[in-house]
PAPAFI-562612 format. One line per field, with one value per atom (N, C-alpha, C): x, y, z; atom name. Coordinates in Angstrom, 1 decimal. Layout:
BEGIN
xx	c(X  ...)
yy	c(Y  ...)
zz	c(Z  ...)
a	c(CA  ...)
REM end
This chain:
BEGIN
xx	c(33.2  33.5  32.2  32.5  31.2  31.0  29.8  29.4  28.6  29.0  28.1  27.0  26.0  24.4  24.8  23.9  24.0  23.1  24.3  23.6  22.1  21.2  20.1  20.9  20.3  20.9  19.8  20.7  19.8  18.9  19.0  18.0  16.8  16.6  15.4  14.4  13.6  12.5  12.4  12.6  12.2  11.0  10.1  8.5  8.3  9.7  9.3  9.5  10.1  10.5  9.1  8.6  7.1  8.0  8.8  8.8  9.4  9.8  10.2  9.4  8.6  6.8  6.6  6.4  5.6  5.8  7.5  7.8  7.7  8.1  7.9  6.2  5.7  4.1  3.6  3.9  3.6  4.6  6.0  6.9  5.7  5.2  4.9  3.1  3.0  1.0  0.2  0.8  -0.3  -0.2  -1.5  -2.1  -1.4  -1.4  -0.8  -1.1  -2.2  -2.5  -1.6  -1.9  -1.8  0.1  0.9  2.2  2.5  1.7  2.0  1.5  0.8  0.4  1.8  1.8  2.9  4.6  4.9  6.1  5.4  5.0  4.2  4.3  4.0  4.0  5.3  6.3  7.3  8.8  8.6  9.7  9.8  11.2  11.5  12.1  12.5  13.5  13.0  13.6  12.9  12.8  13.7  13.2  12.3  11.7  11.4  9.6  9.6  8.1  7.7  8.8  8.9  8.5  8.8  8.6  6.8  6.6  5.3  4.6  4.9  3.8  3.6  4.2  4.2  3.5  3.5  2.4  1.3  1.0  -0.6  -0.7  -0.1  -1.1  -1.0  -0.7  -0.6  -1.7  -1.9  -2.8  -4.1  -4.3  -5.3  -5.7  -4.5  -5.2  -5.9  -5.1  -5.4  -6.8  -7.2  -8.6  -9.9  -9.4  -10.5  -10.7  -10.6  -10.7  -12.4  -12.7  -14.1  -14.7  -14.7  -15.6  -16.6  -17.9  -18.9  -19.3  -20.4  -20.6  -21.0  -21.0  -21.3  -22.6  -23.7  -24.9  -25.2  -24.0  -24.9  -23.8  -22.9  -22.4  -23.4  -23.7  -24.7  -26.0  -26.5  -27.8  -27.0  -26.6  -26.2  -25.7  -25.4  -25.2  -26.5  -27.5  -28.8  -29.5  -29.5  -30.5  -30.3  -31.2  -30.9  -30.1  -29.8  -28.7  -29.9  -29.0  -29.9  -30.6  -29.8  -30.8  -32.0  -32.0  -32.8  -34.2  -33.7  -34.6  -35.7  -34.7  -35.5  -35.8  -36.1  -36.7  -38.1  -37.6  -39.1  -39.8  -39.9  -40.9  -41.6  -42.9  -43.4  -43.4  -43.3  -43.6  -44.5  -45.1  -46.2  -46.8)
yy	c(25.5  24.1  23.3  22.4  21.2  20.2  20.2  19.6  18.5  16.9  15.6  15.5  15.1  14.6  13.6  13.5  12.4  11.3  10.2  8.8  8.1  7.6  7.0  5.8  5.8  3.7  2.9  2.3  1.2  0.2  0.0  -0.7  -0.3  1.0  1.9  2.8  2.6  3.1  4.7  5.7  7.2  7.4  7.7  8.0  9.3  10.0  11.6  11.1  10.4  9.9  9.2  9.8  9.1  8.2  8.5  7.5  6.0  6.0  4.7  4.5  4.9  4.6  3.9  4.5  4.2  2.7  2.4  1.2  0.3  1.0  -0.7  -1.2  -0.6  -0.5  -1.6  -1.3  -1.9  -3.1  -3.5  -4.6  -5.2  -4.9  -5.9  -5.8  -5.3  -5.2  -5.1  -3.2  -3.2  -1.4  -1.5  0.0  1.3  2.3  3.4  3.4  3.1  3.1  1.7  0.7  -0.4  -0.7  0.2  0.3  1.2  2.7  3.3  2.5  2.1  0.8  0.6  -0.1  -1.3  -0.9  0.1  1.2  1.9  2.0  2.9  1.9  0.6  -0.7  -1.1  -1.5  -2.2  -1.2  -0.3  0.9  0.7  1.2  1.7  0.9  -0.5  -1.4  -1.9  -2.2  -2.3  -4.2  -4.9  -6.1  -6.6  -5.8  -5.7  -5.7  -5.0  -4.7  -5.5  -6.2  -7.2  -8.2  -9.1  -10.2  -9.2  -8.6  -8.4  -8.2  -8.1  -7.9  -9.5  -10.2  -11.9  -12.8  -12.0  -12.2  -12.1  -10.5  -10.4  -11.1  -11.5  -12.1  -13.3  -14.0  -15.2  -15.4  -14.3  -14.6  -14.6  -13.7  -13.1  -14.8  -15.2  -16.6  -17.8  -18.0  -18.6  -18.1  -17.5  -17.2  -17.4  -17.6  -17.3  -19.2  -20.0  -21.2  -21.5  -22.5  -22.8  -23.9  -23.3  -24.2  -23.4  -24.2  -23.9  -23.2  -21.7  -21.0  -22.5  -22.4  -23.6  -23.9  -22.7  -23.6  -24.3  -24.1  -25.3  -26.4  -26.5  -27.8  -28.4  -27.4  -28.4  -29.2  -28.2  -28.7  -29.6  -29.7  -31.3  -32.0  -31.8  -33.1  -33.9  -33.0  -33.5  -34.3  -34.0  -34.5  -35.8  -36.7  -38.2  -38.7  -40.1  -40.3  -41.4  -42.3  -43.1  -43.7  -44.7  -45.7  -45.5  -44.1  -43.8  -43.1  -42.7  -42.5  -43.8  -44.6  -45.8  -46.6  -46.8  -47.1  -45.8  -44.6  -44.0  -44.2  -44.3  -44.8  -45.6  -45.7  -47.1  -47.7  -49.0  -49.9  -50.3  -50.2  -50.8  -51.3)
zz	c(-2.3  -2.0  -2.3  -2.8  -3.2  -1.9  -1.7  -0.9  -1.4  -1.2  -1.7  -1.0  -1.6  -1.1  -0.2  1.0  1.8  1.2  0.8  0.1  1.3  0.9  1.7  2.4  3.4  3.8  3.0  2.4  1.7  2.5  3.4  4.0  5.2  4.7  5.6  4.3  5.3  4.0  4.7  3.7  4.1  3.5  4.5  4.4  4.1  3.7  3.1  1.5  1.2  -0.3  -1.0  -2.0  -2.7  -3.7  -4.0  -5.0  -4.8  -3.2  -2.4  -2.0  -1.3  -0.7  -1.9  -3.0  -4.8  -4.4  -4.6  -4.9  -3.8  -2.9  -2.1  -1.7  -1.4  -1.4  -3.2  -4.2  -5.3  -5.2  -4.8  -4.8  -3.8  -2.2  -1.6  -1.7  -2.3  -2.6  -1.5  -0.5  -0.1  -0.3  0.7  0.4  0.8  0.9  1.3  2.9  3.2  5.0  5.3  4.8  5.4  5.6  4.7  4.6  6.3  5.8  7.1  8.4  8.6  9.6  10.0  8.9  9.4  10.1  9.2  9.9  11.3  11.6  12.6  13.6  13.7  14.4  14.4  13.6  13.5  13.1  12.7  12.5  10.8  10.4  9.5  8.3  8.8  7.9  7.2  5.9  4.8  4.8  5.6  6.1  6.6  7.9  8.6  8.1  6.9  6.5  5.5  5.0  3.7  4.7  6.4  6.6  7.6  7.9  8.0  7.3  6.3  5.1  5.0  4.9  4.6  5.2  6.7  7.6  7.7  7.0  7.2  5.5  4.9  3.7  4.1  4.8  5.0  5.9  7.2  8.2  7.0  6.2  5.2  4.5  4.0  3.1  4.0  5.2  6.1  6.7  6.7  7.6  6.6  5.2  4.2  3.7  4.9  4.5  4.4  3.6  3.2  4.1  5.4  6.6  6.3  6.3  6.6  8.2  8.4  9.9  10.6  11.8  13.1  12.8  12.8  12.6  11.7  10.6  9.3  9.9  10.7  10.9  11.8  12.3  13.8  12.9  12.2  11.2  10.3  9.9  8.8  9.9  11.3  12.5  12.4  12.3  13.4  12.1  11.2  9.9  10.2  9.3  9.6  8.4  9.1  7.8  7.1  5.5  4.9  5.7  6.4  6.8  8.0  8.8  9.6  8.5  7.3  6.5  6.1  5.6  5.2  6.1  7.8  8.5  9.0  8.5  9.3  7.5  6.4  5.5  5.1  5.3  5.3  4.2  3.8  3.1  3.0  2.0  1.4  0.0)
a	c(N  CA  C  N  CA  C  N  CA  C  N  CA  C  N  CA  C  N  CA  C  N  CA  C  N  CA  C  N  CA  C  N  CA  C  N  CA  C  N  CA  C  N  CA  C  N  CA  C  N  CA  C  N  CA  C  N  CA  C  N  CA  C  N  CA  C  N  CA  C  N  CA  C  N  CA  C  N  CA  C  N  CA  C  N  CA  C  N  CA  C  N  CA  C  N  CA  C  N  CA  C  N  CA  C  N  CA  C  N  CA  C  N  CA  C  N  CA  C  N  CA  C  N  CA  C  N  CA  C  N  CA  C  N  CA  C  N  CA  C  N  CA  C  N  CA  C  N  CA  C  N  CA  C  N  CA  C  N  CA  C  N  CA  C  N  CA  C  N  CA  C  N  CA  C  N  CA  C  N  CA  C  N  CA  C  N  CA  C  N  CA  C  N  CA  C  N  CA  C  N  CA  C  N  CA  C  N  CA  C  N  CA  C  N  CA  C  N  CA  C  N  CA  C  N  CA  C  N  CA  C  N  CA  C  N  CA  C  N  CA  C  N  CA  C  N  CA  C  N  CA  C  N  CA  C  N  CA  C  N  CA  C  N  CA  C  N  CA  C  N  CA  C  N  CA  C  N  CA  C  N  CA  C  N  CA  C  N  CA  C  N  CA  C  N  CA  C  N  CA  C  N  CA  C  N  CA  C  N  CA  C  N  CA  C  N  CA  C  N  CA  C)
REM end
């Protein structure tokens, strides 16, 4: 008697399968840890890791904004502006 393979559910990721690790890992651009992270945290659905993956790159672009650290904001507070310049120089 023939026995059929049990088809996958299409919407879970099996972490014994490399060549669905391969791809979904390369579909959503991250690393081999940072995939297992994320199943390990959130479970197994393959939704599920597509809208947290979305998240950490988003938290990722979001943090890498071009504010200057506090102390150079405090030091360009204190400096003087034009016109306190051209009152402490004397004329002559």
């Amino acid at each position: 008697m023939r026995r059929s393979t049990p088809k996958p559910i299409r919407n879970k990721l099996d972490l014994t399968d490399r060549v669905q690790m391969r791809l979904v890992r390369k579909r959503l651009g991250l690393s081999d840890a940072e995939l297992t992270a994320i199943v390990g945290r959130i479970g197994n659905s393959i939704s599920a890791i597509c809208k947290e993956a979305a998240q950490h790159r988003a938290s990722a672009v979001s943090g890498a904004t071009d504010v200057p650290p506090a102390p150079a904001i405090v030091s360009a507070a204190s400096e003087p502006t034009a016109p306190e310049i051209a009152l402490a120089v004397p004329t002559s």
